[in-house]
DRENDO-1510 file (C-alpha; in Angstrom, 1 decimal, always signed):
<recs>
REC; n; res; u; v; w
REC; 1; UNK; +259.0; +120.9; +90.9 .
REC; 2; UNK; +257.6; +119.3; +87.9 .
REC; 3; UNK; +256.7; +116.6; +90.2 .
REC; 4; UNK; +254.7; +118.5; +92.8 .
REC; 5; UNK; +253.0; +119.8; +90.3 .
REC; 6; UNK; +251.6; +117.0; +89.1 .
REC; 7; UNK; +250.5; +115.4; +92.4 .
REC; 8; UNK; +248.5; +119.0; +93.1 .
REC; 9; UNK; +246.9; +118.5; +89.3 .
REC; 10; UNK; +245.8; +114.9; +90.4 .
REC; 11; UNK; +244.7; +116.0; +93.6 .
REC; 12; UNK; +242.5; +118.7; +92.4 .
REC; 13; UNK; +241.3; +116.4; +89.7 .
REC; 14; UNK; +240.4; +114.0; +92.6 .
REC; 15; UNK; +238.5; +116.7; +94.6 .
REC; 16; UNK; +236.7; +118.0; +91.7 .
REC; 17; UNK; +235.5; +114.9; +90.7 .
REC; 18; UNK; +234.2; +114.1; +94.5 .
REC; 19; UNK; +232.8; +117.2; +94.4 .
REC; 20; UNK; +230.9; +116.7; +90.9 .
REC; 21; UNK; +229.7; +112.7; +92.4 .
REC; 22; UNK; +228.3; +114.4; +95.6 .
REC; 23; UNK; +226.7; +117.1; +93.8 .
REC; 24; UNK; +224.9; +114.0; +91.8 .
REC; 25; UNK; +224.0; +112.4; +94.7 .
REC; 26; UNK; +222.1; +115.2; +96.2 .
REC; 27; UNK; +220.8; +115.9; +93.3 .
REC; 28; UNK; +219.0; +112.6; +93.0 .
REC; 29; UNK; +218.0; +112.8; +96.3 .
REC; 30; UNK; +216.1; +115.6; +96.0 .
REC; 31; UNK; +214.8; +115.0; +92.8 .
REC; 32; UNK; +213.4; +111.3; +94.5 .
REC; 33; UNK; +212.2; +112.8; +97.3 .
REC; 34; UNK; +210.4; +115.6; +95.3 .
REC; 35; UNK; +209.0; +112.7; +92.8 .
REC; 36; UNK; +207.8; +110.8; +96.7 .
REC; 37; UNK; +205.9; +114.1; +97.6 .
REC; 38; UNK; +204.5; +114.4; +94.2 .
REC; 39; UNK; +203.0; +111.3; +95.1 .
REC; 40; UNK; +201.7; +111.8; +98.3 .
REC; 41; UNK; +200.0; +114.6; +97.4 .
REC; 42; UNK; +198.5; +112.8; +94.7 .
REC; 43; UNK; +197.7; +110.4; +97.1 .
REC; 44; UNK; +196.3; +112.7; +99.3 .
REC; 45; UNK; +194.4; +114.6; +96.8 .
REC; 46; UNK; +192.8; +111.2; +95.6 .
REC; 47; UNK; +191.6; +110.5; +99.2 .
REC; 48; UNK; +190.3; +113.7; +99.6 .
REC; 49; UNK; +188.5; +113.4; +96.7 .
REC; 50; UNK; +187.3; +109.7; +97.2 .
REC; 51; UNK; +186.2; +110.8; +101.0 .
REC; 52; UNK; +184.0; +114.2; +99.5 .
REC; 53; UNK; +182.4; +111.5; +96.9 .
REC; 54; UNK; +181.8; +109.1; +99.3 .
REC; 55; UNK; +180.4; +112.0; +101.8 .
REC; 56; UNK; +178.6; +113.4; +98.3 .
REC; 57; UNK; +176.7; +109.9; +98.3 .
REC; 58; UNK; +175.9; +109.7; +102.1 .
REC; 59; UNK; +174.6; +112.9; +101.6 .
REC; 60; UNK; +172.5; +111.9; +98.7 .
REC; 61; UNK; +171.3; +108.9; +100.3 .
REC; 62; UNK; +169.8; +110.8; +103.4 .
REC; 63; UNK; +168.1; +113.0; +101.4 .
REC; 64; UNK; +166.9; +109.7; +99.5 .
REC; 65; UNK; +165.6; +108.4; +102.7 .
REC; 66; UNK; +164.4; +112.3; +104.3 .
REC; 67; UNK; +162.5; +112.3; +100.8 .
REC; 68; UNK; +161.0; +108.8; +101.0 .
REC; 69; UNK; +160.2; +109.1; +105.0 .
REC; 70; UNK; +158.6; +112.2; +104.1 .
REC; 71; UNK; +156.9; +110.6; +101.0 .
REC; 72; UNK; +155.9; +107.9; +103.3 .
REC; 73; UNK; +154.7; +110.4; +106.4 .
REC; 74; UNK; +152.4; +112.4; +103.4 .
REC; 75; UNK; +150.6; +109.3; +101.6 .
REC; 76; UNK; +150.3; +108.1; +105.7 .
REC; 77; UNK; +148.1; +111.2; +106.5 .
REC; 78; UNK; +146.6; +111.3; +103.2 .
REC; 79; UNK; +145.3; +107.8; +103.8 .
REC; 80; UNK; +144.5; +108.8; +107.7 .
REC; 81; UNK; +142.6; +112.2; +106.7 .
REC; 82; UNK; +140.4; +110.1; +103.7 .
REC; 83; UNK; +139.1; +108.2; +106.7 .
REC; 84; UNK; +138.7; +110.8; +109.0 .
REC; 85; UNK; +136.2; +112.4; +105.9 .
REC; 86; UNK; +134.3; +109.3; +105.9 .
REC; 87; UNK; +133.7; +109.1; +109.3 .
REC; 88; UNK; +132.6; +112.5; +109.6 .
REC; 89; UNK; +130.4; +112.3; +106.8 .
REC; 90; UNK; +128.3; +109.3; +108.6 .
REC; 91; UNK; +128.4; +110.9; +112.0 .
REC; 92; UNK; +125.0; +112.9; +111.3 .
REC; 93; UNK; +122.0; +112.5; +112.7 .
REC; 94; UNK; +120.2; +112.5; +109.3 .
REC; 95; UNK; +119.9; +109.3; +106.6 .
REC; 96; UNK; +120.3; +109.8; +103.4 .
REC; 97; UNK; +120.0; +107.6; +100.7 .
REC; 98; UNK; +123.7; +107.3; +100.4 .
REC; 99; UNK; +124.3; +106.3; +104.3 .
REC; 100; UNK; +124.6; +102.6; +103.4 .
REC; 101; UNK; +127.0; +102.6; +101.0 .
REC; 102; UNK; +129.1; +105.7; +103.1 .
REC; 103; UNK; +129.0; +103.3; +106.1 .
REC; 104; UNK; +130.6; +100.8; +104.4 .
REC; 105; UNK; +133.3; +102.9; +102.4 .
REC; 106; UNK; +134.0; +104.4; +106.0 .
REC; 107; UNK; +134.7; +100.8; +107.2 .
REC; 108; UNK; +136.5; +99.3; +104.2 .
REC; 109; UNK; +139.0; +102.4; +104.1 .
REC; 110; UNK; +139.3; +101.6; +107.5 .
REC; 111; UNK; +140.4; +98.4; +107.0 .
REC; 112; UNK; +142.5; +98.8; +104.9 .
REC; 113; UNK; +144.8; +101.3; +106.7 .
REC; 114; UNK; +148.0; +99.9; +108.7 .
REC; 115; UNK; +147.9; +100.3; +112.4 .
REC; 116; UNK; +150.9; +103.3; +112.4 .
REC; 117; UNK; +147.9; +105.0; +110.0 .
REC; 118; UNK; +145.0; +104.4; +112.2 .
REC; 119; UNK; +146.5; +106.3; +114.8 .
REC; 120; UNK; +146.7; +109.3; +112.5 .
REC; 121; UNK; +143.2; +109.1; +111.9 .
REC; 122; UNK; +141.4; +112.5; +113.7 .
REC; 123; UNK; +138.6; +114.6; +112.2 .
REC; 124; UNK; +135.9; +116.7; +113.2 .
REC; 125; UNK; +134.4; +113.8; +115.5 .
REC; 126; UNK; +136.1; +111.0; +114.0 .
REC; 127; UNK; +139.3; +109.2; +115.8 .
REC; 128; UNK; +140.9; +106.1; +116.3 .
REC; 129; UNK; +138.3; +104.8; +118.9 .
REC; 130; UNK; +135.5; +105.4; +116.0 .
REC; 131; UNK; +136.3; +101.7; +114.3 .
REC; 132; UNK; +139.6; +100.7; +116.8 .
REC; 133; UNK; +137.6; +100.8; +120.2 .
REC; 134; UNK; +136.7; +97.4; +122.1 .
REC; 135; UNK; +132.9; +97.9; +123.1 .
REC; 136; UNK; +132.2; +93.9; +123.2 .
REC; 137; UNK; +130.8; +91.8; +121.0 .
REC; 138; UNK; +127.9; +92.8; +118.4 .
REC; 139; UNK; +126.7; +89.3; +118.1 .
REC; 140; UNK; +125.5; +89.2; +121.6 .
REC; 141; UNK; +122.8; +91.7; +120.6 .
REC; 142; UNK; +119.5; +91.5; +118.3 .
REC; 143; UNK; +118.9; +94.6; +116.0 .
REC; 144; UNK; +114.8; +92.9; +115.9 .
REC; 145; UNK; +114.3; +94.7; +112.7 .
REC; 146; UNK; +112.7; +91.6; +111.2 .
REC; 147; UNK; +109.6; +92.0; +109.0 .
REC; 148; UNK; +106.1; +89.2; +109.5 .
REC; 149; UNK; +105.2; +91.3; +113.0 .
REC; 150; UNK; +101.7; +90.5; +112.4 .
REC; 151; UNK; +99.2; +92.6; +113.3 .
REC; 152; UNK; +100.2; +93.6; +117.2 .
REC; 153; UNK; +103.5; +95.2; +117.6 .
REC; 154; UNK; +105.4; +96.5; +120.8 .
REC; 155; UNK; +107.8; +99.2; +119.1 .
REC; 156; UNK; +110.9; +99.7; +121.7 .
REC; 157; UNK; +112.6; +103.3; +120.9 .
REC; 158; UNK; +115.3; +104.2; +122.4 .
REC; 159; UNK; +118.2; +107.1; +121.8 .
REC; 160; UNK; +120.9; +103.9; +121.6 .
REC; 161; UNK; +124.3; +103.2; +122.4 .
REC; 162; UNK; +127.5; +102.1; +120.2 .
REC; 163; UNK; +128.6; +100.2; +123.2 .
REC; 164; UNK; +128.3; +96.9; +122.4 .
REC; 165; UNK; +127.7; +94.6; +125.2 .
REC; 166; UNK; +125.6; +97.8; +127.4 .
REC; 167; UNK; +123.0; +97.1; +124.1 .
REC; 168; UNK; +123.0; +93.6; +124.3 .
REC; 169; UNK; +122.8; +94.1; +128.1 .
REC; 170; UNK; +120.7; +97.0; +129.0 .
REC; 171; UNK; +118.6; +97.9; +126.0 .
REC; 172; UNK; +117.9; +94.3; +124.6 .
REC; 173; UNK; +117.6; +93.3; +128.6 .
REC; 174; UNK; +114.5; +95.6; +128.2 .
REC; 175; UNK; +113.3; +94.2; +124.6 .
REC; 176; UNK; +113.5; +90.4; +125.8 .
REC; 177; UNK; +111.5; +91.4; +129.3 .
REC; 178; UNK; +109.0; +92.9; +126.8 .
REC; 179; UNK; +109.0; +89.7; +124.9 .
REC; 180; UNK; +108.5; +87.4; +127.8 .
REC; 181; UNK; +105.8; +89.4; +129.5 .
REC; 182; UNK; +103.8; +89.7; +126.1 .
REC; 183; UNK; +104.2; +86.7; +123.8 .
REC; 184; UNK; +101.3; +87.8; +122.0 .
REC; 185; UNK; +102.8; +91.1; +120.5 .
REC; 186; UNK; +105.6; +91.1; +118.3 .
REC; 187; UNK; +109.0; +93.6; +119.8 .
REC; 188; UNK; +110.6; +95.3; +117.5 .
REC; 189; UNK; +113.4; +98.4; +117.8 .
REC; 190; UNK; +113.8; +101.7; +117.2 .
REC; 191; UNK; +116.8; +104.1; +117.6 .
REC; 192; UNK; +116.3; +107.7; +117.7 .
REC; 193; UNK; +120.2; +108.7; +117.2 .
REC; 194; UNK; +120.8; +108.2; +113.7 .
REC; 195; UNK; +124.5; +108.4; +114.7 .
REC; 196; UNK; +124.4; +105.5; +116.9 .
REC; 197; UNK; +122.8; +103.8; +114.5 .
REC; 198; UNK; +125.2; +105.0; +111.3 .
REC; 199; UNK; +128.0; +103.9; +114.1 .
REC; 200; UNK; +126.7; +100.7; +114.7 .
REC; 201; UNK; +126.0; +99.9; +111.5 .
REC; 202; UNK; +129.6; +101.0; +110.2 .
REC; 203; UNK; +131.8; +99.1; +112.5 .
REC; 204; UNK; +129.8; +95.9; +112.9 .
REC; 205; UNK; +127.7; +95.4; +109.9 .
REC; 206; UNK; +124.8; +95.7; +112.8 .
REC; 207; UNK; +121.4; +97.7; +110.7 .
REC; 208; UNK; +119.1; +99.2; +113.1 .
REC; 209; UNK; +116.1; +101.0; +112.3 .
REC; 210; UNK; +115.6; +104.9; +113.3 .
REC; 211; UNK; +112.2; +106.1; +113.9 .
REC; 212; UNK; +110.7; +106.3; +110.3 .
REC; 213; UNK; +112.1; +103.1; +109.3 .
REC; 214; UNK; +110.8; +101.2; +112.3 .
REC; 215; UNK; +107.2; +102.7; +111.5 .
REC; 216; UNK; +107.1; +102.4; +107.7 .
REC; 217; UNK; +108.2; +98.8; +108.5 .
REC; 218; UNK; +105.5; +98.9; +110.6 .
REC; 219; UNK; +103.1; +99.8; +107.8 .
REC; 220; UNK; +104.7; +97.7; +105.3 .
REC; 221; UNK; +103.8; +94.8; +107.4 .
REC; 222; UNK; +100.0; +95.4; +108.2 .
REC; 223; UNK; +100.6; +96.2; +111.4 .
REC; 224; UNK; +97.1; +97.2; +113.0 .
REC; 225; UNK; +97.8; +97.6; +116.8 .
REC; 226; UNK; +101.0; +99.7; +117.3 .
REC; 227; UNK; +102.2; +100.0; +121.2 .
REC; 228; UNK; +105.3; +102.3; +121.7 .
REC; 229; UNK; +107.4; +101.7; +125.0 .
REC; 230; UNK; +110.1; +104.1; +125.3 .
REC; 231; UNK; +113.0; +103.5; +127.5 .
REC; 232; UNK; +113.7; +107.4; +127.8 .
REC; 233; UNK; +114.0; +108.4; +131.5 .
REC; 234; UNK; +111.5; +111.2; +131.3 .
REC; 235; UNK; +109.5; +113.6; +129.4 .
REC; 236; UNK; +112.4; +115.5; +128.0 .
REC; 237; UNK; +113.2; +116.4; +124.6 .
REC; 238; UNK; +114.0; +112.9; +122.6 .
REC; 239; UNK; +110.3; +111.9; +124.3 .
REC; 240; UNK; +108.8; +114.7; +122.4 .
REC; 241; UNK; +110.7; +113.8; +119.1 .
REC; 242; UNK; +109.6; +110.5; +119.7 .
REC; 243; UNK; +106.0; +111.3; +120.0 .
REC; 244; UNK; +105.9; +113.8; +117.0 .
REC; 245; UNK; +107.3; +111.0; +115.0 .
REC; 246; UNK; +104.5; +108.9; +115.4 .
REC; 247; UNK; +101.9; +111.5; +115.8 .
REC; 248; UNK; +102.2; +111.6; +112.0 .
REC; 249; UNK; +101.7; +107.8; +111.7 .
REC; 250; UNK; +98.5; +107.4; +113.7 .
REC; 251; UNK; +96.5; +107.0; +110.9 .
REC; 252; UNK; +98.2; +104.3; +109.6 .
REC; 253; UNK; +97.1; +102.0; +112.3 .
REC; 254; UNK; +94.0; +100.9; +114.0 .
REC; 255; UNK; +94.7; +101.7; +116.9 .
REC; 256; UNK; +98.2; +103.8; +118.8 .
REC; 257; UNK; +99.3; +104.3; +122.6 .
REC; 258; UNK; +102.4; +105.5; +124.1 .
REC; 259; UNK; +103.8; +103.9; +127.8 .
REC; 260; UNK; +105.3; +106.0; +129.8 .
REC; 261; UNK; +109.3; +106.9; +130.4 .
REC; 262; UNK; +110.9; +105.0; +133.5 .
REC; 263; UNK; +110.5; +108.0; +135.6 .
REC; 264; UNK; +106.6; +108.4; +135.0 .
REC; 265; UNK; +105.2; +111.9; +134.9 .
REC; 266; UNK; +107.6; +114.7; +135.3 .
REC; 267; UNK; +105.5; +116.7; +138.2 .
REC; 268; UNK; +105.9; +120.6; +138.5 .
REC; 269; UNK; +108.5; +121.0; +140.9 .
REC; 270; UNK; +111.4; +119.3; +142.8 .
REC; 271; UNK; +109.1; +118.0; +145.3 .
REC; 272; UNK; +106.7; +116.1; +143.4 .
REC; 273; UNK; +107.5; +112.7; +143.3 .
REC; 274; UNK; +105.8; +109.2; +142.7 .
REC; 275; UNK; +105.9; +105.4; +142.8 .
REC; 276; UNK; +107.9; +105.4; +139.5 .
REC; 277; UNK; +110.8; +107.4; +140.9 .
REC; 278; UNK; +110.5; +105.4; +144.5 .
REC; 279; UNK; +111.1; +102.4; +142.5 .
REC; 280; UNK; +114.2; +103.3; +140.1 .
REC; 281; UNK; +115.7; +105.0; +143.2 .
REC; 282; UNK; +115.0; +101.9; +145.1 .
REC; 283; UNK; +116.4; +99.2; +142.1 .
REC; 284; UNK; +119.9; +101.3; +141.7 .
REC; 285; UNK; +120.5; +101.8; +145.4 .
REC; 286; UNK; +120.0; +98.0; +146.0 .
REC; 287; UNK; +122.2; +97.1; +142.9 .
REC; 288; UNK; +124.8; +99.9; +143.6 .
REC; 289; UNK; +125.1; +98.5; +147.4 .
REC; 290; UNK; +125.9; +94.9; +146.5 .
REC; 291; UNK; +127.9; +95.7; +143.5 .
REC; 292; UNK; +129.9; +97.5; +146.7 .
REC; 293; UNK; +129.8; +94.8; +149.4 .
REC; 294; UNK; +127.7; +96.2; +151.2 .
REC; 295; UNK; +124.4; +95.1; +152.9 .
REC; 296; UNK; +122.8; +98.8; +152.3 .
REC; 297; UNK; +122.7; +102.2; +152.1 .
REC; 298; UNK; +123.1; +102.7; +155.6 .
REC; 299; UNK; +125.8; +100.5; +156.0 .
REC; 300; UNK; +128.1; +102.2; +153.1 .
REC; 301; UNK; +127.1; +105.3; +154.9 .
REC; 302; UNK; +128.6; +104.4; +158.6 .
REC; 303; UNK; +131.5; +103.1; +156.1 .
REC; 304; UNK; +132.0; +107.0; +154.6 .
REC; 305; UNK; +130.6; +106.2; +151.8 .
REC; 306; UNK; +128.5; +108.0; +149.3 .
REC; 307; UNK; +127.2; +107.2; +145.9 .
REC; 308; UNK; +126.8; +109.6; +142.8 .
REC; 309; UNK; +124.3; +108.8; +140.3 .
REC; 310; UNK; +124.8; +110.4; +137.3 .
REC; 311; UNK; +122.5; +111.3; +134.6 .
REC; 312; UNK; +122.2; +112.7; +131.2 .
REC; 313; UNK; +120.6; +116.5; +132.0 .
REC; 314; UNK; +118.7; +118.5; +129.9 .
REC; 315; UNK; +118.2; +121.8; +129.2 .
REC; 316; UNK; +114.2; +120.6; +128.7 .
REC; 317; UNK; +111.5; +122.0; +131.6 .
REC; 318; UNK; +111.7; +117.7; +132.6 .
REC; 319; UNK; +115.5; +118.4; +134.2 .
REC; 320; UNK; +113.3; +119.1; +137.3 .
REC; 321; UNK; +113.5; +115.2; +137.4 .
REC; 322; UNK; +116.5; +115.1; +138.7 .
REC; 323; UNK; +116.0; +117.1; +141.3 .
REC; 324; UNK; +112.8; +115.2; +141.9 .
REC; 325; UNK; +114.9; +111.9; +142.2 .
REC; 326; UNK; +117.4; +113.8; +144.4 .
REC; 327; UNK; +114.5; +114.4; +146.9 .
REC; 328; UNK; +113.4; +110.6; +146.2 .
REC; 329; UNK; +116.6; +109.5; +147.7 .
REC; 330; UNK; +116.2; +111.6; +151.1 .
REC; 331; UNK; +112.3; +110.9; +151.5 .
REC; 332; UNK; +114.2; +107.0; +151.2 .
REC; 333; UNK; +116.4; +108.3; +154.2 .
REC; 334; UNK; +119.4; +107.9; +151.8 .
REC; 335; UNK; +122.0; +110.4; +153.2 .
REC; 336; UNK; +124.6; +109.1; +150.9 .
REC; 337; UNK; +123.4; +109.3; +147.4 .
REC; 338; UNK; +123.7; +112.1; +145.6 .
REC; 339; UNK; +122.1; +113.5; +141.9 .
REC; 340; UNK; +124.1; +115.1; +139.5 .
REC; 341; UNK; +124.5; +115.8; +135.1 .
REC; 342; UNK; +126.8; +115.8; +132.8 .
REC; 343; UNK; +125.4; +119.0; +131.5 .
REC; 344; UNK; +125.0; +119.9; +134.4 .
REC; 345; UNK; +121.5; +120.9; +133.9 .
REC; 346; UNK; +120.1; +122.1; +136.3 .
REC; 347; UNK; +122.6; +123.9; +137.6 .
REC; 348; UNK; +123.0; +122.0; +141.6 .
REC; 349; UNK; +123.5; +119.1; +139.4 .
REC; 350; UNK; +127.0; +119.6; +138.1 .
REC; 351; UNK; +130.3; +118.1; +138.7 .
REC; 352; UNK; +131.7; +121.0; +141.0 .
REC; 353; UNK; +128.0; +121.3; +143.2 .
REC; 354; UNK; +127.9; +117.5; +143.4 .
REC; 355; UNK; +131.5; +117.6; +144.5 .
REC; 356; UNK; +130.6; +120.1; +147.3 .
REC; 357; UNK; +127.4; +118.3; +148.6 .
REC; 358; UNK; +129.7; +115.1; +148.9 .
REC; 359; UNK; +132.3; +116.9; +151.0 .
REC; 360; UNK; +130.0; +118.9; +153.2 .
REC; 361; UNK; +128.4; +115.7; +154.3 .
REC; 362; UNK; +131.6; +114.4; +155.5 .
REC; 363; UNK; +131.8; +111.5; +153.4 .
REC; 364; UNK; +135.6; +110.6; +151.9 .
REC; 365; UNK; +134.9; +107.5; +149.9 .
REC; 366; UNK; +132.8; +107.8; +146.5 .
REC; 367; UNK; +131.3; +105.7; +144.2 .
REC; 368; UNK; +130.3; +106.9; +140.6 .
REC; 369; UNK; +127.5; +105.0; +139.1 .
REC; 370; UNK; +125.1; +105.8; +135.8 .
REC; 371; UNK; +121.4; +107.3; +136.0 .
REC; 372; UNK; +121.2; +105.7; +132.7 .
REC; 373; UNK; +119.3; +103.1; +130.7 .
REC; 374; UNK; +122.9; +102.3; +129.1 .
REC; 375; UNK; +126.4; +102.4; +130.8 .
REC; 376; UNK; +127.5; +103.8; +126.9 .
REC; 377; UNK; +130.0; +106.5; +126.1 .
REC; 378; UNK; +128.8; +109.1; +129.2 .
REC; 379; UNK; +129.5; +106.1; +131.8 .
REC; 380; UNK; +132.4; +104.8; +130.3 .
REC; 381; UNK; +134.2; +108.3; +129.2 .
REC; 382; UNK; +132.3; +111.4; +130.7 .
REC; 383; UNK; +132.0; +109.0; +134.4 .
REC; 384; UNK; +134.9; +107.1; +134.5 .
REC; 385; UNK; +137.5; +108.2; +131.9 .
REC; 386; UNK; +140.7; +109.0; +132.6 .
REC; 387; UNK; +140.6; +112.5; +130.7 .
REC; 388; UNK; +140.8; +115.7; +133.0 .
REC; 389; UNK; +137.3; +116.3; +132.9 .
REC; 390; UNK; +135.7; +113.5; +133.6 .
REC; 391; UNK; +134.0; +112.9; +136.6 .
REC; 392; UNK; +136.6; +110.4; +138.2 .
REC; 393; UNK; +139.5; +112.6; +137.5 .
REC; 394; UNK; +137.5; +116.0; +139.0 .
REC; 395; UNK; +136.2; +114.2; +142.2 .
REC; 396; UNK; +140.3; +113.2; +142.6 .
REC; 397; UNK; +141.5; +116.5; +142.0 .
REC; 398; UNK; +139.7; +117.7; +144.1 .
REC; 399; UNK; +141.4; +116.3; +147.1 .
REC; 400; UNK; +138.6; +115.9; +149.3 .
REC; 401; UNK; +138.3; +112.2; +149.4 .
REC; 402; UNK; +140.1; +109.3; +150.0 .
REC; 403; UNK; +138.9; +106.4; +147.6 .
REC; 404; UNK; +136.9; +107.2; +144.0 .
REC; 405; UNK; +135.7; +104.4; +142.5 .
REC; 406; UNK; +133.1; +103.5; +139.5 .
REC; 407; UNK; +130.6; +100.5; +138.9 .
REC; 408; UNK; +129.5; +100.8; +135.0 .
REC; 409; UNK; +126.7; +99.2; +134.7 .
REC; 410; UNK; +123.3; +101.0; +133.0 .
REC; 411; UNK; +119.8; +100.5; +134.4 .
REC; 412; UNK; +118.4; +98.3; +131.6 .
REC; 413; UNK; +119.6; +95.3; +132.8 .
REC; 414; UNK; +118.6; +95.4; +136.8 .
REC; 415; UNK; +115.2; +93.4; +136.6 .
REC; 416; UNK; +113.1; +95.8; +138.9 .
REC; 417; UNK; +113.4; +98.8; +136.2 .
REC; 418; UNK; +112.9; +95.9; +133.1 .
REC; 419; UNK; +109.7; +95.0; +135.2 .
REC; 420; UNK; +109.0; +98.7; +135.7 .
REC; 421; UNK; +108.8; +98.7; +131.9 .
REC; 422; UNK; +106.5; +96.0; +131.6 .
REC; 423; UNK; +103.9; +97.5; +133.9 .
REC; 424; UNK; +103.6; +100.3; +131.5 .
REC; 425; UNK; +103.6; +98.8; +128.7 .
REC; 426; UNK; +100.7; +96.9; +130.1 .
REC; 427; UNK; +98.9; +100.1; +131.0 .
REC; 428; UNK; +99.4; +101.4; +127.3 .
REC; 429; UNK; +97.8; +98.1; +126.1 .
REC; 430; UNK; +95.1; +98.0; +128.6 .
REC; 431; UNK; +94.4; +102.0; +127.6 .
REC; 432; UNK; +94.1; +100.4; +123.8 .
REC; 433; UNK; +91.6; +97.7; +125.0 .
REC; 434; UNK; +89.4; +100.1; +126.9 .
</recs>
């Protein structure tokens, strides 16, 4: 009895203490797994805080760069919009005694813009084209505002162009026929668009003189025999600027005569024409025919096609001239050339009536050509652009012809009109002699 006792003692001992060892070793368990999670969260917290930091400092970074871009975009318009001021402040058609040195700010800010900037550059008139535009090279031309005219000078005026190689071309293709034909007399220039000339001048460091500078040089050099030769096509209203401009230098000089526009006298209605207009429809209908490949105007016309000459118009009583060379053309028998205006002045002369006379002779092919001394920004923009309203893109949207093409080239360089010039600048010498 004693003995069985015992052995249940020890065996409850045993049990107990196997109990009290497992009971340890969960214990520690859980308390090593509970110090593992403890840790992983930790972990885990740490990461989640080193991931919003490191998303913090993206964050702050794009803002960095949204701040600078914007920074950038700001000082890139500021810099666009000061040249855009500049150029607007020279496109005027008064000089003042600050337009020399504002042409040449306009051009050194200019300059001095990147190429991303130039392309913000937009103002009132000015754009990238005012400085960035390719016109050709202002070397080619001769400004001939030299002074030691002596005492017989043949003043050229013209309204101008900022086109570069339709100056040296056309306008100075007029000046040097001048020069040839009359040795004796010394050809100088005038422009009467003293934006042209602030243009000019701006871009390519080219100085041309406007009206009063031409005639106080004029003056300042003893000039005693003054002959004026505009290359105007008519009477209109630059003609009659022209003249009052000198009208109040006559009595500077011994003696003062005025040649006649290209087109002669303007005549009271449509159907008054003369041998000046007969010969400038003649000269641009020859040169517009082999610029095409063709042998004339009547071949072109058994081809289908027609040719639109397009001038300036003018609100002026002179825009009878156009429909006085319109009439010139048929008394020519030229079926296929047509008259029309940019301004559409008068009226039959616009874009849409022009369009309409084309199609209603039955004609499907058309060729676009300048009634202008110069092939400057009408020819090259309001002509032959690409813009909606030009005259290329109308005449195609209309849908009424076939082909559309454009020869730019201005009437001051086809030598029948530079000798038409001569002959009246010889009149208006003769008329001085008399």
């Amino acid at each position: 009895m004693k003995r069985k006792s015992l052995l249940a003692i020890l065996l409850a001992a045993s049990m107990a203490a196997s109990m009290t060892a497992a009971t340890a070793t969960v214990a520690f368990a859980e308390t090593e797994e509970a110090a593992e999670e403890t840790t992983d969260d930790a972990e885990t917290a740490d990461d989640a805080e080193a991931a919003d930091d490191a998303e913090a400092a993206d964050d702050a970074e794009t803002t960095d760069d949204a701040e600078a871009a914007d920074d950038t975009a700001d000082a890139d318009k500021e810099a666009a919009d000061k040249v855009a001021a500049l150029i607007d402040a020279i496109y005027v058609q008064e000089r003042t005694d600050d337009t020399d040195e504002q042409c040449k700010e306009a051009k050194e800010a200019w300059d001095a813009l990147t190429d991303a900037q130039k392309e913000l550059v937009e103002g009132e008139e000015a754009s990238p084209e005012y400085f960035g535009r390719d016109t050709g090279d202002a070397s080619k031309d001769d400004p001939r505002n030299q002074d030691e005219i002596g005492e017989n000078e043949l003043l050229v005026v013209s309204f101008g162009t900022s086109f570069n190689d339709s100056r040296a071309e056309d306008i100075k293709g007029i000046e040097d026929a001048l020069a040839e034909a009359f040795p004796d007399w010394s050809v100088r220039r005038a422009f009467t668009a003293q934006i042209i000339i602030n243009h000019v001048q701006a871009r390519d460091d080219e100085k041309i003189d406007n009206m009063q500078q031409a005639l106080d040089r004029a003056v300042a050099n003893g000039v005693k025999n003054l002959v004026v030769q505009p290359t105007h096509l008519m009477h209109g209203a630059e003609y009659d600027e022209m003249v009052e401009a000198i009208d109040a230098y006559k009595d500077k000089f011994e003696s003062v005569a005025i040649a006649e526009p290209m087109l002669g006298e303007v005549g009271d209605d449509a159907t008054v024409i003369n041998d000046d207009k007969a010969a400038v429809a003649q000269a641009i209908t020859d040169e517009a025919v082999k610029e095409a490949g063709y042998d004339s105007m009547e071949a072109a016309a058994e081809d289908g096609t027609a040719f639109v000459f397009m001038g300036h118009g003018t609100s002026h009583t002179a825009n009878v001239t156009y429909d006085q060379m319109q009439t010139q053309m048929e008394k020519l028998g030229f079926t296929n050339a047509f008259i029309g205006t940019v301004e559409g002045e008068p009226e039959d002369t616009a874009c849409d009536e022009v369009i309409n006379k084309v199609k209603d002779a039955g004609f499907k092919k058309v060729i676009l050509r300048p009634l202008m001394v110069v092939a400057g920004d009408h020819a090259n923009n309001d002509m032959a652009g690409d813009d909606d309203d030009s005259w290329k893109s109308m005449f195609e949207a209309s849908g009424n012809f076939d082909e559309i093409d454009c020869q730019i080239e201005g009437l001051g360089r086809i030598d029948a009109v530079e000798q038409l010039y001569v002959a009246h600048t010889q009149a208006a010498i003769d008329s001085i002699a008399k």
